[in-house]
C-alpha distance (Angstrom), angle and dihedral (degrees) to the residues before:
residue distance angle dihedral
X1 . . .
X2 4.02 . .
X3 3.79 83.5 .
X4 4.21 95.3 53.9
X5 4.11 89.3 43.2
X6 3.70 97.6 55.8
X7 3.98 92.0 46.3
X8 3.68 83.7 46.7
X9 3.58 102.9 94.8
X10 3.79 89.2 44.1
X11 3.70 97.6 56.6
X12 4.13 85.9 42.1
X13 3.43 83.6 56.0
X14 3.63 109.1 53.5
X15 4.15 91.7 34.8
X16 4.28 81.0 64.3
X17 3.54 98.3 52.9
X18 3.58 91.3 80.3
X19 4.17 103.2 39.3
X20 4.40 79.7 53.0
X21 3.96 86.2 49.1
X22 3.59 87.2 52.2
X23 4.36 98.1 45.1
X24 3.63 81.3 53.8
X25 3.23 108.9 52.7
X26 4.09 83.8 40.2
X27 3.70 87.0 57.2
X28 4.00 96.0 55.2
X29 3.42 89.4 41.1
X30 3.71 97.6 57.3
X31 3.81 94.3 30.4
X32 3.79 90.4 57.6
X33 3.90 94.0 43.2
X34 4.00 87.1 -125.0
X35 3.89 89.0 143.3
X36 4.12 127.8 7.6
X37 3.59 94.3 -106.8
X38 3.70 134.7 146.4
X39 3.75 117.3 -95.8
X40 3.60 119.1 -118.2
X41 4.15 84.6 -129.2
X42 3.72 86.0 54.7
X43 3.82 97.6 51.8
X44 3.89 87.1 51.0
X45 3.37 86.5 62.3
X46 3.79 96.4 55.3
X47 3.58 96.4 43.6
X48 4.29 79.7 59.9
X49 3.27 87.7 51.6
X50 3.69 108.3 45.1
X51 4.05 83.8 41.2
X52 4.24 90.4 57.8
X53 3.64 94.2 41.7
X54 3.53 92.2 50.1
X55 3.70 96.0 -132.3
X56 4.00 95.1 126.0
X57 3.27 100.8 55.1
X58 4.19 92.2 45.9
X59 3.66 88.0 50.4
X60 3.69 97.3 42.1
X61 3.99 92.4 50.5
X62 3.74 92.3 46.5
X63 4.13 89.2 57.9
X64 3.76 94.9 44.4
X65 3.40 87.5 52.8
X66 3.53 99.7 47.6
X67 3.55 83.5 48.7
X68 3.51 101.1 55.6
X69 3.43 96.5 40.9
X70 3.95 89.2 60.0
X71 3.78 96.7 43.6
X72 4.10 88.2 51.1
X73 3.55 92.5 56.7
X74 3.87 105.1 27.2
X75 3.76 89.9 48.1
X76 3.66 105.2 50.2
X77 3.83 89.8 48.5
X78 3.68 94.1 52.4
X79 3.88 100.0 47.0
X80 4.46 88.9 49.3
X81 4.50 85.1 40.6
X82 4.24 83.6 53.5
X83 3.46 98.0 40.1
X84 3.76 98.8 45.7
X85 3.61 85.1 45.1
X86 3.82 92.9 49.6
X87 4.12 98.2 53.8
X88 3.72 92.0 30.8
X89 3.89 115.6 67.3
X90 3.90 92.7 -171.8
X91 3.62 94.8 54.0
X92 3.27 93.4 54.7
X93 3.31 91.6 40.4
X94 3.85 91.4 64.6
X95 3.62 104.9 21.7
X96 4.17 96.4 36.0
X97 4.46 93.2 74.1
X98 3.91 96.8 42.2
X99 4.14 91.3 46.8
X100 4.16 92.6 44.2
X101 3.80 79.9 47.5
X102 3.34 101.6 53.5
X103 3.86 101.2 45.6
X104 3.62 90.9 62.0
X105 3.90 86.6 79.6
X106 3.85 102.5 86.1
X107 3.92 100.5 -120.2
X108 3.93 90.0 -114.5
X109 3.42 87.7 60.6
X110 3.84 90.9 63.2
X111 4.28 89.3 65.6
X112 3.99 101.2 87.4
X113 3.67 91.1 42.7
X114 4.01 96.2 48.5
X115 3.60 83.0 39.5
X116 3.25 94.3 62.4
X117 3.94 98.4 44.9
X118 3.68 93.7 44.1
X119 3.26 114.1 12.3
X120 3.76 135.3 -120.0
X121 3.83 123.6 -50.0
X122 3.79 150.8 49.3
X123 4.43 89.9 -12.0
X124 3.68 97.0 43.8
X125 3.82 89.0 51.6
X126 3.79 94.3 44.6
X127 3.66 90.6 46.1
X128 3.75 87.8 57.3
X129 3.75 98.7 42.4
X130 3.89 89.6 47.5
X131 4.04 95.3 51.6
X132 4.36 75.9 46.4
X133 3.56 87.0 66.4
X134 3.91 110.4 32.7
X135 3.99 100.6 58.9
X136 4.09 90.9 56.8
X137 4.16 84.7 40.0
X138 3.46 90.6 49.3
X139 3.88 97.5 45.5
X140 3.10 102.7 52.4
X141 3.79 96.3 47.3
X142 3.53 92.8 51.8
X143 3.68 88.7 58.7
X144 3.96 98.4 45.2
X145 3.25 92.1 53.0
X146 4.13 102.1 42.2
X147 4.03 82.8 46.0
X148 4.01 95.1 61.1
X149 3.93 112.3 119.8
X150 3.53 117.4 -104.7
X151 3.73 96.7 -130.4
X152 4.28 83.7 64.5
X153 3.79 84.0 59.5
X154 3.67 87.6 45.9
X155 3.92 87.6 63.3
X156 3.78 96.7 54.4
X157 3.76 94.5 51.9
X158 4.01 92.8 44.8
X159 4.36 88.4 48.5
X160 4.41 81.4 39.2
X161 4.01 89.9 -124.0
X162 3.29 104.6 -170.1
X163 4.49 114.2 -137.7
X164 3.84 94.0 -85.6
X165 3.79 92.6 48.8
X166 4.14 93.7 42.0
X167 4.48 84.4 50.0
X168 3.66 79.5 51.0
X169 3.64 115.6 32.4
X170 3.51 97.5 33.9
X171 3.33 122.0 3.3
X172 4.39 106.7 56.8
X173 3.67 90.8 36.7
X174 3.66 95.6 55.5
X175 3.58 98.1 39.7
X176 4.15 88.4 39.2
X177 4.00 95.7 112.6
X178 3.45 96.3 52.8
X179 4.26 92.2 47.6
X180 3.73 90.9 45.8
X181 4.00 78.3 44.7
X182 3.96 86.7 58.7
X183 3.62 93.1 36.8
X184 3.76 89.9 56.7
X185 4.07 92.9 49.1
X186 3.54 92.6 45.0
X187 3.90 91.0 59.4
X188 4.09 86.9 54.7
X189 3.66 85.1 46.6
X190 3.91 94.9 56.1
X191 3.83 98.0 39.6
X192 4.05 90.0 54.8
X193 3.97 99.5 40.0
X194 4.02 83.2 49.3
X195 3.41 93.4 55.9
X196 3.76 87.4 48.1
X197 3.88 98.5 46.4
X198 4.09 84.7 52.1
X199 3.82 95.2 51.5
X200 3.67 87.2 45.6
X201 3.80 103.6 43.2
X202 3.66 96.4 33.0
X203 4.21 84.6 -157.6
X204 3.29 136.5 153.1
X205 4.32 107.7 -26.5
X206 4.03 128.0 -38.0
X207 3.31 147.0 133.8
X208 3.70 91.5 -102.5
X209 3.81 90.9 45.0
X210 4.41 83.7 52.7
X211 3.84 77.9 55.9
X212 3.14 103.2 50.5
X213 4.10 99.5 42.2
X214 4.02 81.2 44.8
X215 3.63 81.9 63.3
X216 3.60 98.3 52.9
X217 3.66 98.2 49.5
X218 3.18 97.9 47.1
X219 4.21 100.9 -111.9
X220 3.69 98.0 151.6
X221 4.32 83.1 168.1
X222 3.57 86.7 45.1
X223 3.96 90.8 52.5
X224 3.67 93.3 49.9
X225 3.89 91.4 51.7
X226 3.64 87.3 55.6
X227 4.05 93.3 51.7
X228 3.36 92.6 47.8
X229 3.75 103.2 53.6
X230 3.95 90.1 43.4
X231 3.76 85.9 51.1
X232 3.91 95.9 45.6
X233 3.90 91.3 43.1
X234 3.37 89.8 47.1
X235 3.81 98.6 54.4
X236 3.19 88.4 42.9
X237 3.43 99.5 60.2
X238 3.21 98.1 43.8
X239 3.56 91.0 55.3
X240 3.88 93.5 54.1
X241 3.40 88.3 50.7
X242 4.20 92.6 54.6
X243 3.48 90.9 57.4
X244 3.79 99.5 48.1
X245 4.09 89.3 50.6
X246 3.97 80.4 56.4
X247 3.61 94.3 51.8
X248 3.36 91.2 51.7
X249 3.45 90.1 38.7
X250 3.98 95.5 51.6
X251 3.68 99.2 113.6
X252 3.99 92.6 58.7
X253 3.86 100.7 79.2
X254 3.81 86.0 -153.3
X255 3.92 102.7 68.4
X256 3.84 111.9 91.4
């Protein structure tokens, strides 16, 4: 941990050379009226505004939250749907064909449908965002546990575990990386399909719904606010979410 903080500033470093390359070039484009494009002075000036007004922190709660919600109920279903089809051959029998189906439909494409059955608003989106999360949950589960070594297995009958002690003992630690590997996906998953259920639905408050009304009035600086907070956020995120899979991680000396 010592180790990553003192590279820290090093990796910052090099990972900004290419976001100042870009401000530049944005700069000289908009101060030499090449393209009709918002100047970065200009989008300064809406982040200050959206900050006073308050608007950017309403919309960015209501995403996260949307977010979260999905991932906490998408997720959990996925990893117990992978590992019950992992130890149990005729669940995944059954269940495996419908599921690989069914998350060939990109998630968007599941709106007008849920739409239609319940409406639009808070549950369509949430239904959306959780089926976001399950299918890489699930996946990745599913694998972890149909990739654990036989001679684990071995153990559990020799010590006469019994199926809740194998799931236990055995089985979810072994196949832990690849879970937290799902887990970790699924997150992406539900930030990016509730971006896309807030452009779409346009309800209630969001930062896709601050996208969308940006659109519609016009705010090209306002817009580009908007993308980059859901881009920082979500990097961010992501990152924090790295480091606490190598946490718990820390006794496998092959997670970085």
């Amino acid at each position: 941990m010592n180790g990553w903080l003192a590279r820290f500033p090093v990796r910052a470093a090099i990972g900004l050379v290419v976001p100042a390359l870009l401000i530049l070039w944005w700069h000289w484009r908009t101060s030499a009226q090449i393209a009709t494009f918002a100047p970065p002075a200009a989008v300064g000036r809406a982040l200050a505004e959206l900050l006073h007004s308050g608007d950017l922190l309403r919309d960015t709660l209501s995403t996260l939250k949307r977010a979260f919600a999905g991932l906490a109920i998408g997720a959990p279903l996925g990893v117990a749907a992978g590992v019950a089809m992992g130890i149990w051959r005729p669940v995944d029998r059954t269940l495996g064909p419908l599921l690989h189906a069914l998350r060939q439909v990109p998630m968007i494409g599941w709106l007008p449908l849920m739409g239609l059955w319940f409406g639009v608003g808070e549950g369509t989106e949430l239904i959306v965002i959780s089926m976001s999360a399950f299918f890489p949950s699930m996946l990745n589960s599913h694998a972890g546990v149909a990739q654990v070594e036989r001679r684990y297995l071995d153990v559990g009958s020799i010590l006469r575990f019994n199926t809740a002690q194998r799931i236990r003992f055995i089985l979810l630690p072994a196949a832990m990386p690849l879970v937290l590997t799902g887990i970790t996906q699924a997150l992406a998953f539900s930030w990016i399909a509730t971006i896309g259920t807030e452009l779409l639905t346009g309800a209630g408050s969001g930062l896709g719904v601050a996208m969308s009304q940006a659109q519609v009035q016009q705010r090209l600086d306002v817009m580009l606010v908007v993308i980059a907070v859901t881009a920082a956020l979500g990097f961010l995120i992501n990152q924090i979410f790295r480091r606490l899979r190598q946490s718990l991680l820390r006794w496998q000396p092959s997670v970085q």
